[in-house]
PyMOL Python script that loads the backbone (N, CA, C, O; Angstrom):
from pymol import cmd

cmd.read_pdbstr("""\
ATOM      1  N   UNK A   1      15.300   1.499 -12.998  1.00  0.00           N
ATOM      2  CA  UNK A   1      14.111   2.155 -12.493  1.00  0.00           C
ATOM      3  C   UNK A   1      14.539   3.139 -11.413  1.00  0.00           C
ATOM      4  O   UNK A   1      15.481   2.790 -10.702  1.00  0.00           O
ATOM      5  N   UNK A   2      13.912   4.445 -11.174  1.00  0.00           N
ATOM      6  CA  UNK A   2      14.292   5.164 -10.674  1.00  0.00           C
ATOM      7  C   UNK A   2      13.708   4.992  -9.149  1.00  0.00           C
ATOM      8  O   UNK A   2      12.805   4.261  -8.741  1.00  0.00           O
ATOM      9  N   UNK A   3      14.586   5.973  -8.418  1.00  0.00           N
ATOM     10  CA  UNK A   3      14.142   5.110  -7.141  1.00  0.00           C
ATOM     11  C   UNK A   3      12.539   6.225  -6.739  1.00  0.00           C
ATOM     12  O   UNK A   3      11.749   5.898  -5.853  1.00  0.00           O
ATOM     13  N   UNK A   4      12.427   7.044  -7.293  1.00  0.00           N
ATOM     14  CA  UNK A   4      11.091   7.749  -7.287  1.00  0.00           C
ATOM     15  C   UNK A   4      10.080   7.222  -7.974  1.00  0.00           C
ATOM     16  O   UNK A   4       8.978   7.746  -7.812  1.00  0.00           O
ATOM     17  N   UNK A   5      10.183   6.235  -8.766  1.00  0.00           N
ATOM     18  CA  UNK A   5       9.154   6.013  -9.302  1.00  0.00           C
ATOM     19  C   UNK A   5       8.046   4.561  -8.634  1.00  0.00           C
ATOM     20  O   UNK A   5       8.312   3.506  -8.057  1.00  0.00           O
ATOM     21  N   UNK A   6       6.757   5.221  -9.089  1.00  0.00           N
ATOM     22  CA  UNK A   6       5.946   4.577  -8.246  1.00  0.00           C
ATOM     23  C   UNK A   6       5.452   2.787  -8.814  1.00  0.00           C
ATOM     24  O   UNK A   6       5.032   2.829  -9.970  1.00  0.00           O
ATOM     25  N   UNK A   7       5.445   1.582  -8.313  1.00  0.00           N
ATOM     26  CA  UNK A   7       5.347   0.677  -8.662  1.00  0.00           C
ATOM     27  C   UNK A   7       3.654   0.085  -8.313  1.00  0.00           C
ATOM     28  O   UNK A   7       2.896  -0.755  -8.797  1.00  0.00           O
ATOM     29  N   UNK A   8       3.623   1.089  -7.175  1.00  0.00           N
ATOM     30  CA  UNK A   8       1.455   0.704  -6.895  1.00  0.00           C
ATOM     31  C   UNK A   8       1.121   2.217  -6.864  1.00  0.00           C
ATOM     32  O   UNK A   8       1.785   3.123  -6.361  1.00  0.00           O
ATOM     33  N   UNK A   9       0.218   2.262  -7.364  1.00  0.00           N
ATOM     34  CA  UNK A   9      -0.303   3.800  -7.890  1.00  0.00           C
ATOM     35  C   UNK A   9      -0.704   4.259  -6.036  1.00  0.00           C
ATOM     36  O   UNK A   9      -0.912   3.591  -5.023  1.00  0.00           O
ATOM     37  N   UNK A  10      -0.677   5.115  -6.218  1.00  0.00           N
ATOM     38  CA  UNK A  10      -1.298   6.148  -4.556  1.00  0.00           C
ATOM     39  C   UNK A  10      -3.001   5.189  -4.250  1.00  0.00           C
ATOM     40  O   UNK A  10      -3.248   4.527  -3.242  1.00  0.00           O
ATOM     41  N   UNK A  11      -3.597   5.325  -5.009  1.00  0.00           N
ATOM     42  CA  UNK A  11      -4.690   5.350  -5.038  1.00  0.00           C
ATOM     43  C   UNK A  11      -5.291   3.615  -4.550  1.00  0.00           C
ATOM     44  O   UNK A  11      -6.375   3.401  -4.008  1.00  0.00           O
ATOM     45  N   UNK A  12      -4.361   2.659  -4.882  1.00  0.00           N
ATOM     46  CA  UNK A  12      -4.311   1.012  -4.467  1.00  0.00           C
ATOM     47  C   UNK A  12      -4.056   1.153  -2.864  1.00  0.00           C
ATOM     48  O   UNK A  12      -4.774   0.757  -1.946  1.00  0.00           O
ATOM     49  N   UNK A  13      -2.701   1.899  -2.808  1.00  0.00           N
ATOM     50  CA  UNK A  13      -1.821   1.785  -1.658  1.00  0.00           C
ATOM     51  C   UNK A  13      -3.087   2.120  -0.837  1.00  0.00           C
ATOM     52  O   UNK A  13      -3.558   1.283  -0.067  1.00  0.00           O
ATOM     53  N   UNK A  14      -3.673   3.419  -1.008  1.00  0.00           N
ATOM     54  CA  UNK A  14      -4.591   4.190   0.137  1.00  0.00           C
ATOM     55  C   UNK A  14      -5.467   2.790   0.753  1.00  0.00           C
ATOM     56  O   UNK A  14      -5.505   2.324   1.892  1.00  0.00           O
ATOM     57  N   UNK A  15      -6.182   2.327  -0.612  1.00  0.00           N
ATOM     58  CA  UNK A  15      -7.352   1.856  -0.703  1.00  0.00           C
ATOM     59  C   UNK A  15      -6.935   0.210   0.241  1.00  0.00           C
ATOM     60  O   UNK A  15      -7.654  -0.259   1.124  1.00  0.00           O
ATOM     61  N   UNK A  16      -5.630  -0.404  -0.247  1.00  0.00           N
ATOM     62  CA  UNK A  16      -4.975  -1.393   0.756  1.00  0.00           C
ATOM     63  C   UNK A  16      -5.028  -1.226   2.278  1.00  0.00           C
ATOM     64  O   UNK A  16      -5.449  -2.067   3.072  1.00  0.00           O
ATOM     65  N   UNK A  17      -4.500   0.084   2.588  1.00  0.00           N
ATOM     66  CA  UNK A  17      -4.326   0.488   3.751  1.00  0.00           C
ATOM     67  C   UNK A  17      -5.800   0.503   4.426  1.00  0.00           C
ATOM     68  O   UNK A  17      -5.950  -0.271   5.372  1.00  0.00           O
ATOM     69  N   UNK A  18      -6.538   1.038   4.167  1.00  0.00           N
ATOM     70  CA  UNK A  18      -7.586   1.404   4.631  1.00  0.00           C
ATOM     71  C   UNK A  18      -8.092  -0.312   4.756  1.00  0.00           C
ATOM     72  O   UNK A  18      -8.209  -0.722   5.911  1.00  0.00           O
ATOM     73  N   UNK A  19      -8.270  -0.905   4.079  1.00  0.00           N
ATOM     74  CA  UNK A  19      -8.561  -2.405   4.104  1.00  0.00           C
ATOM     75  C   UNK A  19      -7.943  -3.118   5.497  1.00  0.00           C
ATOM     76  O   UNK A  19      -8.438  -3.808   6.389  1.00  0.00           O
ATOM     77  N   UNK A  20      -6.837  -2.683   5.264  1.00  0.00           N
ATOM     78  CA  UNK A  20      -6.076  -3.647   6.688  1.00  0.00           C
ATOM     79  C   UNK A  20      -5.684  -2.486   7.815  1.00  0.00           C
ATOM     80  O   UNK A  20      -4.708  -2.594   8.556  1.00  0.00           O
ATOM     81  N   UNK A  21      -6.662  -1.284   7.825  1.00  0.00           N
ATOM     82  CA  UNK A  21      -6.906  -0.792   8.674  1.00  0.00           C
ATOM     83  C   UNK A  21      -5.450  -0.080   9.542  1.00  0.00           C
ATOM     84  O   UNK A  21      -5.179  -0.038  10.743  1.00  0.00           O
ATOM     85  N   UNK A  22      -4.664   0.459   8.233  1.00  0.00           N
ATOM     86  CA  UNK A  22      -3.322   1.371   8.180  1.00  0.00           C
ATOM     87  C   UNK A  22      -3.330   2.626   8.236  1.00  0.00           C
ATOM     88  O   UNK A  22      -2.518   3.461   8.635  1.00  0.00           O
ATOM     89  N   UNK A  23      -5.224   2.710   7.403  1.00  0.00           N
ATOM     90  CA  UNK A  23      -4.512   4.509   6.495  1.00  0.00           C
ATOM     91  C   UNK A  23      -4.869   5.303   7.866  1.00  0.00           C
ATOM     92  O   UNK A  23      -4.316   6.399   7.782  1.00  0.00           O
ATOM     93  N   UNK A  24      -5.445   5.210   8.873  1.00  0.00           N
ATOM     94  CA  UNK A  24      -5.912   6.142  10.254  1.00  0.00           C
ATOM     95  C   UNK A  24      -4.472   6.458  10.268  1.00  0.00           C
ATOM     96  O   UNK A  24      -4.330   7.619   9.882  1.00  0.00           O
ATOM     97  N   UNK A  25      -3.296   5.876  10.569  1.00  0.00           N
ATOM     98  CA  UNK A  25      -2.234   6.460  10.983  1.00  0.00           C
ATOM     99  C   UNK A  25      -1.571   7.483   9.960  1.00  0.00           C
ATOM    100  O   UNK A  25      -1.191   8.561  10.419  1.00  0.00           O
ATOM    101  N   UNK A  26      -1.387   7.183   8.430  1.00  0.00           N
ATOM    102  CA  UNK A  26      -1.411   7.736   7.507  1.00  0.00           C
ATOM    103  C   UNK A  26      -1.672   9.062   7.542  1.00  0.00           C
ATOM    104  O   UNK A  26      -0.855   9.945   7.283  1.00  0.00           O
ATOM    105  N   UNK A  27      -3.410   9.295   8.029  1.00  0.00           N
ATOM    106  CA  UNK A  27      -4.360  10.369   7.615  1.00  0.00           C
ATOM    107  C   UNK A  27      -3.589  11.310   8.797  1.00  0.00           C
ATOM    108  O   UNK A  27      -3.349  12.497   8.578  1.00  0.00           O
ATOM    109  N   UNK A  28      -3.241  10.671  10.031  1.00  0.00           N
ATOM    110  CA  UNK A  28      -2.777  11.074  11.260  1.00  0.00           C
ATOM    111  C   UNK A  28      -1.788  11.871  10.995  1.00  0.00           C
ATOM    112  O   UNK A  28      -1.846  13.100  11.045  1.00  0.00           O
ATOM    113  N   UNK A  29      -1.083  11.384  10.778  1.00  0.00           N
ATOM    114  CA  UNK A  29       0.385  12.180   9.906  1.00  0.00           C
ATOM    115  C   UNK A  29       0.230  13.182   9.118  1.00  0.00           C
ATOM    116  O   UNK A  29       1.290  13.808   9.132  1.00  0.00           O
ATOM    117  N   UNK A  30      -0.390  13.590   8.553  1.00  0.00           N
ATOM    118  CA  UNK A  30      -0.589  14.341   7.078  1.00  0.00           C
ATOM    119  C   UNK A  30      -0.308  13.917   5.957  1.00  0.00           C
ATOM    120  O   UNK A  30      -0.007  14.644   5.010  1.00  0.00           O
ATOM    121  N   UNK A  31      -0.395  12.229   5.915  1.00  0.00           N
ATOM    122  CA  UNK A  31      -0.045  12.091   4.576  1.00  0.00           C
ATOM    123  C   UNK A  31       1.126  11.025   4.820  1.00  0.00           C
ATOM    124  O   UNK A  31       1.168  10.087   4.024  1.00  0.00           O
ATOM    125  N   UNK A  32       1.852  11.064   5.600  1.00  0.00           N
ATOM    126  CA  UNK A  32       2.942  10.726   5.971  1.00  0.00           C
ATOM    127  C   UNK A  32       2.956   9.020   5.738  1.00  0.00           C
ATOM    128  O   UNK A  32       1.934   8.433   6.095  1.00  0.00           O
ATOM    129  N   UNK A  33       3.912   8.319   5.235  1.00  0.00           N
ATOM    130  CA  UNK A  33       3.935   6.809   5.251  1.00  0.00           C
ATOM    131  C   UNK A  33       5.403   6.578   6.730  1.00  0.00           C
ATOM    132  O   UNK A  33       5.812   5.478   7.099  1.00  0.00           O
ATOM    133  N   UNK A  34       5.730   7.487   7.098  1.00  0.00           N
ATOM    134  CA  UNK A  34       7.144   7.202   7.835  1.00  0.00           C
ATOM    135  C   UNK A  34       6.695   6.712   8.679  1.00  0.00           C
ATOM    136  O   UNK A  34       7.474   5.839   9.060  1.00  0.00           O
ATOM    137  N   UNK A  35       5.600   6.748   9.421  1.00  0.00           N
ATOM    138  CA  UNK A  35       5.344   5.893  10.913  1.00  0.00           C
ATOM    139  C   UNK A  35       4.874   4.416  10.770  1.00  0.00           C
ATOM    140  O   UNK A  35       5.224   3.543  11.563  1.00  0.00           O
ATOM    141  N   UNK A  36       4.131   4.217   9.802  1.00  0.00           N
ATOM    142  CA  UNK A  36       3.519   2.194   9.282  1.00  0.00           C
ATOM    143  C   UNK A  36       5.161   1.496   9.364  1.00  0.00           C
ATOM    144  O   UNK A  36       6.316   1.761   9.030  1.00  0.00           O
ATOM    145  N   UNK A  37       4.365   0.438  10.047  1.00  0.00           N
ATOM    146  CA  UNK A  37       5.781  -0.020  10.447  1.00  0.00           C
ATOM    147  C   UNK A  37       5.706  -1.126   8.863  1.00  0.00           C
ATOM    148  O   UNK A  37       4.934  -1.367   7.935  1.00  0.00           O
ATOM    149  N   UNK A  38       7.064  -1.519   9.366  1.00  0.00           N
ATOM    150  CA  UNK A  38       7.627  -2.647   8.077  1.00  0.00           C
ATOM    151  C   UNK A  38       6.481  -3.791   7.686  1.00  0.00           C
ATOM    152  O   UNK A  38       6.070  -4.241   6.617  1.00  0.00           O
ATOM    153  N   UNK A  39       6.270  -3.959   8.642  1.00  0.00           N
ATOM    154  CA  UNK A  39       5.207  -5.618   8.900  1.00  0.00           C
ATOM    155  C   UNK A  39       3.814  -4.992   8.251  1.00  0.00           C
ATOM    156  O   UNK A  39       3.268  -5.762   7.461  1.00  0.00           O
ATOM    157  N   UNK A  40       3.284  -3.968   8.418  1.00  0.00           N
ATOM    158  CA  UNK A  40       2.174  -3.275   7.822  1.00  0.00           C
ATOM    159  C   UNK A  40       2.473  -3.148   6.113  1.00  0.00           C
ATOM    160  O   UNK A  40       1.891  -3.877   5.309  1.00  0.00           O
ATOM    161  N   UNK A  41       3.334  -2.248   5.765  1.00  0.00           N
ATOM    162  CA  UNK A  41       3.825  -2.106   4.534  1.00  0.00           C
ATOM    163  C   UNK A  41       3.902  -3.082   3.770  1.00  0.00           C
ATOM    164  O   UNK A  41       3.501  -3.134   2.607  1.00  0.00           O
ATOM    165  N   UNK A  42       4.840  -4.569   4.877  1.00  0.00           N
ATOM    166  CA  UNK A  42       5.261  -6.106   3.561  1.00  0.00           C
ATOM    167  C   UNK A  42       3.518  -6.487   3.658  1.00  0.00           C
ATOM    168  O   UNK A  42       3.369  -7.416   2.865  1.00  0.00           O
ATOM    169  N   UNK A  43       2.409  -6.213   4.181  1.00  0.00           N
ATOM    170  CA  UNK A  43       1.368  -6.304   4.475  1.00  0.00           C
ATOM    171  C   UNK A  43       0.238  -6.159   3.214  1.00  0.00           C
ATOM    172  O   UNK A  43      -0.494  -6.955   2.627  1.00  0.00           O
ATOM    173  N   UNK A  44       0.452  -4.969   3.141  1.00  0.00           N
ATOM    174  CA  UNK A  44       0.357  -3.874   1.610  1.00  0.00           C
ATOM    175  C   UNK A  44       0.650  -4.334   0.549  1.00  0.00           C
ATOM    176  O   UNK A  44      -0.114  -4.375  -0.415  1.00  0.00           O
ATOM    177  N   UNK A  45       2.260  -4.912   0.578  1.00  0.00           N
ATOM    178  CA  UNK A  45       2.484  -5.134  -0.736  1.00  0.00           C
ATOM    179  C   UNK A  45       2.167  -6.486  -0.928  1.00  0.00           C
ATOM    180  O   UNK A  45       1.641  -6.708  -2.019  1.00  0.00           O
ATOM    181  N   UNK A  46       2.300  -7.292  -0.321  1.00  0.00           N
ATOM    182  CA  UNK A  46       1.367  -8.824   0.223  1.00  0.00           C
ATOM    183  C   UNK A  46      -0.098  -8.580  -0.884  1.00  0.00           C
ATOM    184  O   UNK A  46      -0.128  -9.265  -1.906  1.00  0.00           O
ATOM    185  N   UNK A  47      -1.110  -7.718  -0.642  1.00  0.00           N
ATOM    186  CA  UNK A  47      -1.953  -7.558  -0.960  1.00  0.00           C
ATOM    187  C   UNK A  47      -2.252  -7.203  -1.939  1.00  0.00           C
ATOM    188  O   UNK A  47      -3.209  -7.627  -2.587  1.00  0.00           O
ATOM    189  N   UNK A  48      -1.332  -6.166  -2.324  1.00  0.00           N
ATOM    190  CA  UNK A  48      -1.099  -5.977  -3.876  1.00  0.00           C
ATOM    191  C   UNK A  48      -0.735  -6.920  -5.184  1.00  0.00           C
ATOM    192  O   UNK A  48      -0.962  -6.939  -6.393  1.00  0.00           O
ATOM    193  N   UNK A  49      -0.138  -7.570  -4.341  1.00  0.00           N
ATOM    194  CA  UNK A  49       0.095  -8.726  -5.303  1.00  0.00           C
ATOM    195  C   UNK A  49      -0.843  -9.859  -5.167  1.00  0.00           C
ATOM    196  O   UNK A  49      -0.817 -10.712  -6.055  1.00  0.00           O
ATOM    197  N   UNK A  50      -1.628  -9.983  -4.231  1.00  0.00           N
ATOM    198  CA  UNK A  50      -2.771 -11.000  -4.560  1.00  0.00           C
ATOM    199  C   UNK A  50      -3.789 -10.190  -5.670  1.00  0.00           C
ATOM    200  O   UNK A  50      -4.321 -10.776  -6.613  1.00  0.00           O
ATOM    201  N   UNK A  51      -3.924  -9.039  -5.442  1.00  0.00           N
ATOM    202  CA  UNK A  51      -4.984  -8.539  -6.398  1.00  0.00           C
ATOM    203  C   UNK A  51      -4.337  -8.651  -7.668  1.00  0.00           C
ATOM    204  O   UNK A  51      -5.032  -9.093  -8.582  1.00  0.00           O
ATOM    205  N   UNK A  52      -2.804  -8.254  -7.989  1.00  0.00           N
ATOM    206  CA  UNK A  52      -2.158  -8.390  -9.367  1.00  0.00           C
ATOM    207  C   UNK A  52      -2.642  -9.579  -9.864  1.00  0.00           C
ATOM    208  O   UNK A  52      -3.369  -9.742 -10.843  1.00  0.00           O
ATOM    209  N   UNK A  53      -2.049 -10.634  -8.892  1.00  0.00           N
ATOM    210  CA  UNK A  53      -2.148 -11.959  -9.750  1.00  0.00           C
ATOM    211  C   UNK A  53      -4.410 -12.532 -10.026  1.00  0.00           C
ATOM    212  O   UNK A  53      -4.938 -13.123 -10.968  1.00  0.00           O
ATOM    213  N   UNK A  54      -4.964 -12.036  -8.873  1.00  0.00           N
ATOM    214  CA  UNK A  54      -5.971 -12.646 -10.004  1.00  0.00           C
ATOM    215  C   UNK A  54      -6.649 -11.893 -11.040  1.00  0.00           C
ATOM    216  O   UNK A  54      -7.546 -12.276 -11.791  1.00  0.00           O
ATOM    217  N   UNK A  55      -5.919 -10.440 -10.944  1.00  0.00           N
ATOM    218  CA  UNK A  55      -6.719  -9.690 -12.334  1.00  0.00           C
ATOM    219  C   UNK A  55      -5.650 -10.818 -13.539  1.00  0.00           C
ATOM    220  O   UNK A  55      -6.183 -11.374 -14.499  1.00  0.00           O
ATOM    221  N   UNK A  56      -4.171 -10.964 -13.231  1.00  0.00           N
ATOM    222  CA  UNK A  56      -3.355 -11.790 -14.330  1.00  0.00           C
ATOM    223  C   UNK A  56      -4.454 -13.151 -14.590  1.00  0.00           C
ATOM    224  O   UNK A  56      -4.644 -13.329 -15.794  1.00  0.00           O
ATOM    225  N   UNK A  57      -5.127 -14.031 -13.782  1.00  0.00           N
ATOM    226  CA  UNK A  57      -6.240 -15.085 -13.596  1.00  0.00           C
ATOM    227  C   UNK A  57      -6.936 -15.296 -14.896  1.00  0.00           C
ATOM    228  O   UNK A  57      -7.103 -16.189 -15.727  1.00  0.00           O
ATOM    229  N   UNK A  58      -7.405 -13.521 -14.590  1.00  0.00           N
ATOM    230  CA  UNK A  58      -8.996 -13.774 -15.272  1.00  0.00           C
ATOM    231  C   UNK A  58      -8.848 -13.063 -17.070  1.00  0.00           C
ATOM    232  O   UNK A  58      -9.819 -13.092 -17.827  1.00  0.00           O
TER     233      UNK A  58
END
""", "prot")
cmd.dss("prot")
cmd.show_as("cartoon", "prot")
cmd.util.cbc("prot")
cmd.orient("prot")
C-alpha cells in the first residue's frame, strides 16, 4: 500500500474531528493536519474503528 493512499476517506476524518472537537485547529491552519497532536489523531483513529466495527455488527 502506498504510503499516499488514504485508509479513512477526508470526509470521516473531518466529521471525527469535529466530534472530538479537533477540526477548529485544522480549519485554523488551512487545512493543515501538522499541528493535532498524536493523542488527538490515535483519538480519530480510535473512533474510526468503533464506527467500522459496528457498521461490520449490523
Amino acid at each position: 500500500m502506498s504510503r499516499n493512499s488514504k485508509l479513512i476517506s477526508e470526509n470521516l476524518r473531518e466529521e471525527i474531528a469535529r466530534e472530538l472537537g479537533v477540526y477548529d485547529q485544522v480549519k485554523k491552519d488551512g487545512g493543515s493536519w501538522a499541528n493535532v497532536s498524536s493523542k488527538d489523531c490515535g483519538n480519530i483513529v480510535t473512533k474510526a474503528i468503533e464506527i467500522a466495527n459496528r457498521a461490520v455488527e449490523k
